[in-house]
C-alpha positions, 0 to 999 in steps of 0.5 A, spaced: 477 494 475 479 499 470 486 498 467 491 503 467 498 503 464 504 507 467 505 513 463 513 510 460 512 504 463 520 505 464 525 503 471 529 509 469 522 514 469 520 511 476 527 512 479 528 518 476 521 520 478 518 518 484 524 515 488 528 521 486 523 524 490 523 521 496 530 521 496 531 528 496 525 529 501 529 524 506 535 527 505 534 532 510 535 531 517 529 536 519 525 531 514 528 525 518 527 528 526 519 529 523 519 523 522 521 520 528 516 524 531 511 521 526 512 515 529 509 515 535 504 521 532 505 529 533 498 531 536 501 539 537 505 541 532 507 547 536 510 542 541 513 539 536 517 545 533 519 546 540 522 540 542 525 540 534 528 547 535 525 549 528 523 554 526 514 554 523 516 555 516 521 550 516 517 545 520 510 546 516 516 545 510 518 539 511 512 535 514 508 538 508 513 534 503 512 528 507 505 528 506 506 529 499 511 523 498 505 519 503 510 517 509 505 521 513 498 522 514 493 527 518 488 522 521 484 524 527 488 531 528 494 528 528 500 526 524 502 519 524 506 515 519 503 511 513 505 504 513 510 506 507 513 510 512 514 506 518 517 500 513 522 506 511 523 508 518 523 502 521 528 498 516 530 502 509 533 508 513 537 502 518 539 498 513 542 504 508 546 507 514 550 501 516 551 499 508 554 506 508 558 505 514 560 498 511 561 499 504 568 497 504 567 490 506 561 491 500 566 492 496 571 486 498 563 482 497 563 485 490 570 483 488 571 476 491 564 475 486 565 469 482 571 466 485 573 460 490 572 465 497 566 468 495 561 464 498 564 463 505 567 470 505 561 473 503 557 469 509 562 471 515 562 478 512 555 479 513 554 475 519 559 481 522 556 487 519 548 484 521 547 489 516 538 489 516 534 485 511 528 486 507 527 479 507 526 476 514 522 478 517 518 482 512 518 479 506 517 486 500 516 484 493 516 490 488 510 490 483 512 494 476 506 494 474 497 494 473 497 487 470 503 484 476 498 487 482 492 484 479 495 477 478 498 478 486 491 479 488 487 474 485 493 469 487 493 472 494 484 472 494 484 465 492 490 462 498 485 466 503 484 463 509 481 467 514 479 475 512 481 478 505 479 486 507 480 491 500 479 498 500 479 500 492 478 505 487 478 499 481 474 495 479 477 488 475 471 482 473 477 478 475 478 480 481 472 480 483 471 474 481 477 471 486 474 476 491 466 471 491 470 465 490 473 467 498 467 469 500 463 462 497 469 459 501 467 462 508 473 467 508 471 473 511 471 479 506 470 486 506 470 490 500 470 499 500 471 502 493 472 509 492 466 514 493 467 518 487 468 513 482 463 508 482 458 510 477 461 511 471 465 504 472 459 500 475 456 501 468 463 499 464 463 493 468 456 491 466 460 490 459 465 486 461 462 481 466 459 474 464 452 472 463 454 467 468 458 472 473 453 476 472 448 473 474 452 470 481 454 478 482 446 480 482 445 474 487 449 476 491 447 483 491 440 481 492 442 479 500 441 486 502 443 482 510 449 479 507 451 486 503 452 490 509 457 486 511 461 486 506 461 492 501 461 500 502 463 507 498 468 512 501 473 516 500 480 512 498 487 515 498 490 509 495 488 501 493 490 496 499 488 490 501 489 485 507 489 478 507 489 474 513 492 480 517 499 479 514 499 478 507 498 486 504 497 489 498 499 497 497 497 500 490 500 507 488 497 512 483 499 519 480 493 523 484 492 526 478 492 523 473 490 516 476 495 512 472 498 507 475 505 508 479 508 502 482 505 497 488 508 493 493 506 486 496 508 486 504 508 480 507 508 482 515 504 483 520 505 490 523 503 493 516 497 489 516 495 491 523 495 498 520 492 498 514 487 494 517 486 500 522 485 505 516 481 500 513 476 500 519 477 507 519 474 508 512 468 502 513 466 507 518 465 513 515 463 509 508 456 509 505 452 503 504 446 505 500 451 507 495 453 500 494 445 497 494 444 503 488 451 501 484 450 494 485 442 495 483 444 499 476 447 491 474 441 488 474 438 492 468 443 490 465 
């Protein structure tokens, strides 16, 4: 994999940039109905424009923004959540409104901070307000940037049990190396990697690689029966990957530039049910003989 570094490496940047963006997209109404829609998945907009009671062009509007910022996605000729938007649906959304609607008691919290009544308080006030958390059951953590998310994934690739699926547009000898290892310990794996970016990557691998790992990579490459099984070329709108069906990774790029953004590590089984559809989804419609070609050209090397 390929190592690419955030443009300023700054919070202040990420929070003015993207997630202002996706705060001023969910500050709509509209934007949050769609949404909802989204959800359970809008297969005929014009009967959502109806039971909306938008007009086209506010609709089209709103539901293009929400593409945009990844919270939906068009799959099969219908519009569905992402994962990204059904955690921010399902748990970010509840737990901003009934912050909102306590922020008195918050502030009483804030306040007793440091004193003899904090912690005793502090519980009974939170145990009232049941005010929704991101840590049980789904447990997020943020990871700032390339170097974090390569460290999560061996970590999580190397703890493997039962599956490790990764769909991805890098390529990491690292990585690679916790993702054989998985595979030599009789954990299922299944890598896709992006289509278009393959060769010129492929062929920076062949400098980067190990005689050893080389060598392992090759051997490897040369069970065609094996290969089949575990790798494919396709068209991937973001790296991800699922280990032990719970345990996910989500990585977020700048479309146009390919720099790296932020990357969250989801523990939650609900996430990984999705991500593994979408993943069985691109492995259908990749290719391959894509893979044998690229595999191939690291013999000559």
């Amino acid at each position: 994999m390929e190592k690419f570094e955030t443009t300023t490496g700054e919070e202040a940047n990420i929070i003015t940039g993207e997630l202002s963006t996706l705060f001023r997209v969910l500050s709509h109404p509209d934007t949050l109905k769609i949404l909802y829609l989204t959800g359970s998945g809008i297969e005929n907009s014009t009967h959502a424009i109806e039971e909306l009671d938008l007009t086209p062009k506010r609709y089209y509007s709103r539901l293009r923004e929400l593409i945009d910022t990844g919270l939906v996605r068009k799959m099969d000729s219908v519009y569905r959540q992402t994962a990204l938007g059904r955690i921010i649906y399902e748990r970010f959304l509840p737990t901003m409104g009934k912050a909102f609607d306590a922020r008195e008691e918050l502030e009483l919290i804030v306040y007793l901070e440091g004193t003899d009544l904090d912690n005793g308080v502090k519980k009974r006030i939170l145990d009232k307000l049941e005010i929704p958390s991101f840590v049980e059951p789904t447990k997020i953590k943020l990871l700032r940037d390339y170097e974090a998310l390569a460290i999560e994934a061996i970590d999580l690739y190397d703890s493997a049990e039962e599956s490790v699926l990764l769909a991805s547009n890098y390529l990491d000898v690292r990585v690679m190396e916790a993702f054989i290892r998985a595979i030599d310990r009789g954990v299922t794996n299944r890598g896709i990697m992006g289509k278009n970016r393959q060769v010129p990557k492929i062929h920076k691998l062949r400098r980067m690689l190990s005689l050893t790992f080389a060598k392992t990579l090759v051997s490897f490459a040369s069970n065609i029966e094996e290969l089949k099984d575990t790798i494919r070329f396709a068209d991937i709108p973001y790296t991800f990957c699922v280990v032990d069906g719970h345990r996910n990774l989500m990585e977020f790029s700048n479309p146009l530039n390919e720099t790296f953004i932020v990357a969250l590590s989801i523990d939650d089984w609900g996430v990984g049910e999705e991500l593994t559809k979408l993943f069985e989804m691109l492995w259908k419609a990749g290719e391959f003989q894509s893979a044998i070609e690229a595999l191939d050209s690291l013999k000559s090397s």
